[in-house]
N, C-alpha and C positions, 0 to 999 in steps of 0.2 A: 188063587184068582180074586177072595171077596179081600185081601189083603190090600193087591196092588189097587180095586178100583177104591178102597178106602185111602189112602194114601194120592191117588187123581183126584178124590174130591178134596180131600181137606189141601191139596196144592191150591186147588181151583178156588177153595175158599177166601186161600189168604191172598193169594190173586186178584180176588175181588175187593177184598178189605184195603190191598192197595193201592190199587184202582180208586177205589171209592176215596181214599184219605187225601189222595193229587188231588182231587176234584177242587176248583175252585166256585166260590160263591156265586149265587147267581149274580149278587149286584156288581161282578167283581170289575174294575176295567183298569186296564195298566195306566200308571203315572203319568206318564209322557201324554196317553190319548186326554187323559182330565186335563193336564196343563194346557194343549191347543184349546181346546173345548171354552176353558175359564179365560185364560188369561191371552194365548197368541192370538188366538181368532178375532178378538175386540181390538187387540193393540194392532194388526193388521189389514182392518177393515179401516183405520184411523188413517194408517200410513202408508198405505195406498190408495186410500178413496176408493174402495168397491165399491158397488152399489148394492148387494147384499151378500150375506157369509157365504154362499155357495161359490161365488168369486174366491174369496181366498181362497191360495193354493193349500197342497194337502200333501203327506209321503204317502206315496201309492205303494210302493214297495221297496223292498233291499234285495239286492242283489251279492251277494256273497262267490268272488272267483277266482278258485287257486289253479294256477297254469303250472304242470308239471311238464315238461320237455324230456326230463332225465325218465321220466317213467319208461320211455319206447326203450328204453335197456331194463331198465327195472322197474317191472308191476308192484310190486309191493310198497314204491314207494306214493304211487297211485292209491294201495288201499288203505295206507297211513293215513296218510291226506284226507281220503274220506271220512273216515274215522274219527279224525279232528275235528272236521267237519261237522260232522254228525252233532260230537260233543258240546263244539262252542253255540250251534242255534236251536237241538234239539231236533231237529228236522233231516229228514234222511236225504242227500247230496244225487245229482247226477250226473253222469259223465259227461264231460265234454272230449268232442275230436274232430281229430284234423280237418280243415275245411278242402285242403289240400295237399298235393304232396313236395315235398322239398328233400331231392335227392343228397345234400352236404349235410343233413343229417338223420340220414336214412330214415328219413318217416313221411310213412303212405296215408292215401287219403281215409279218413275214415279211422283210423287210430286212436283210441282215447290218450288224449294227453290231458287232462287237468278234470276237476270236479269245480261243481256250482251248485249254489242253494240260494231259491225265490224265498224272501221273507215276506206274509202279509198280518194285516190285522194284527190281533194280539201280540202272536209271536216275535213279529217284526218291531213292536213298540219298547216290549221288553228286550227284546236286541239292543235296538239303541240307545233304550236307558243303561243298561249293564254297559255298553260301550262307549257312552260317555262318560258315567259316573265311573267306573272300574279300572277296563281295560286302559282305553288313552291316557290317562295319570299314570301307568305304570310304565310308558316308554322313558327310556335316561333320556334326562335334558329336556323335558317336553314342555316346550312353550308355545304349543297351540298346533293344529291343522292347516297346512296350505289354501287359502281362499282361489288357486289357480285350478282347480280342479273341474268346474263346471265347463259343458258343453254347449254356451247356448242356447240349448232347449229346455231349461232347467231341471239339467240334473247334474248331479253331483257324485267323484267317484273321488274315493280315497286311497292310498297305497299304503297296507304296512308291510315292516319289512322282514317280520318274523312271526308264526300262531303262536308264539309263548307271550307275544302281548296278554293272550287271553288266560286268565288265572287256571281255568278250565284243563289247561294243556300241560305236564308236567315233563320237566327235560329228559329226563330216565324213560321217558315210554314214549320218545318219539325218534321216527326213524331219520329225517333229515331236517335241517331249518330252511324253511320256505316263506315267501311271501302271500300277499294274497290281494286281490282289489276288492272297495266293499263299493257300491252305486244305491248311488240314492236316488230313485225315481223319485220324479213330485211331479202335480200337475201344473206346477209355476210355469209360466211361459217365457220367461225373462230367468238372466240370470241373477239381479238383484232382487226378483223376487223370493226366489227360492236360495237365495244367500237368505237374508233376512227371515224366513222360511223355518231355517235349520239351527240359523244362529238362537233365534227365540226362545227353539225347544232344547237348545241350549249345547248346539255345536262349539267349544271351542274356535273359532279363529281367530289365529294368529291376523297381526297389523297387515301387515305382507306379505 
């Protein structure tokens, strides 16, 4: 017995030692949020004529959402997905399901068909540094993100067409190739604002 609880502490220990080494600085703050901060917020308080910074728009959050259909035959391709999930934002994913049901492919209301993950703060800033700087360079052929994406109410969703965009995800340990939508809340009201919004912090887009 004094064995095993010797061996639960010194787990516990290194646990903690773990724990403690992630730990980031208190001063610490992601890239992305210093470059609005310093440099977009001045140049967009210019370029639109706010009347004070709280005017400028801001990314409220990311929205990360992969739609499985095939899952209603196969769960597990559901729990891959999360899984990847999980891996490319850090954050643990939730189900999404059917709003309703559609008898031509046998799936009832209430079904999980796909996962999704809210990005904020921190987490969500180093998101879209790692995916701008990273992942989007590594699609073939990439010469930029579609500027068609926004809804009007300035936001912005992006489509890719596989998670092995993301380095994160390696071909040998995934169960199928999937797509996934990412959205880009902001509080831009306009869709020029929040183009120019994302462009600053350094969205790729493409001319047209």
């Amino acid at each position: 017995m004094k064995s095993k609880a010797s061996a639960k502490d010194i787990d516990s220990s290194k646990e903690k030692q773990t724990q403690s080494s992630a730990v980031k600085p208190l001063d610490y703050a992601p890239r992305l949020k210093v470059l609005f901060k310093e440099k977009v917020l001045p140049v967009m308080l210019k370029e639109f004529g706010y009347k004070n910074p709280m005017q400028v728009p801001r990314v409220e959050r990311i929205v990360l959402n992969v739609g499985m259909g095939e899952a209603v035959q196969n769960v597990k391709l559901l729990e891959s997905a999360a899984a990847e999930l999980e891996q490319i934002t850090g954050q643990k994913p939730v189900l999404t399901k059917a709003k309703k049901a559609i008898a031509g492919f046998k799936l009832r209301e209430g079904v999980p068909i796909g996962v999704k993950v809210t990005l904020r703060g921190t987490q969500m800033h180093e998101f879209m540094d790692r995916l701008i700087a990273v992942a989007l360079p590594r699609i073939r052929d990439f010469r930029g993100i579609s500027p068609k994406g926004f809804d009007g109410r300035g936001n912005y969703t992006l489509g890719l067409k596989e998670q092995l965009t993301f380095p994160e995800i390696k071909y040998d340990d995934i169960a199928s190739i999937h797509g996934m939508d990412i959205t880009f809340v902001t509080t831009a009201k306009r869709n020029d604002e929040a183009k120019a919004l994302l462009a600053h912090l350094g969205m790729p887009f493409r001319a047209s």
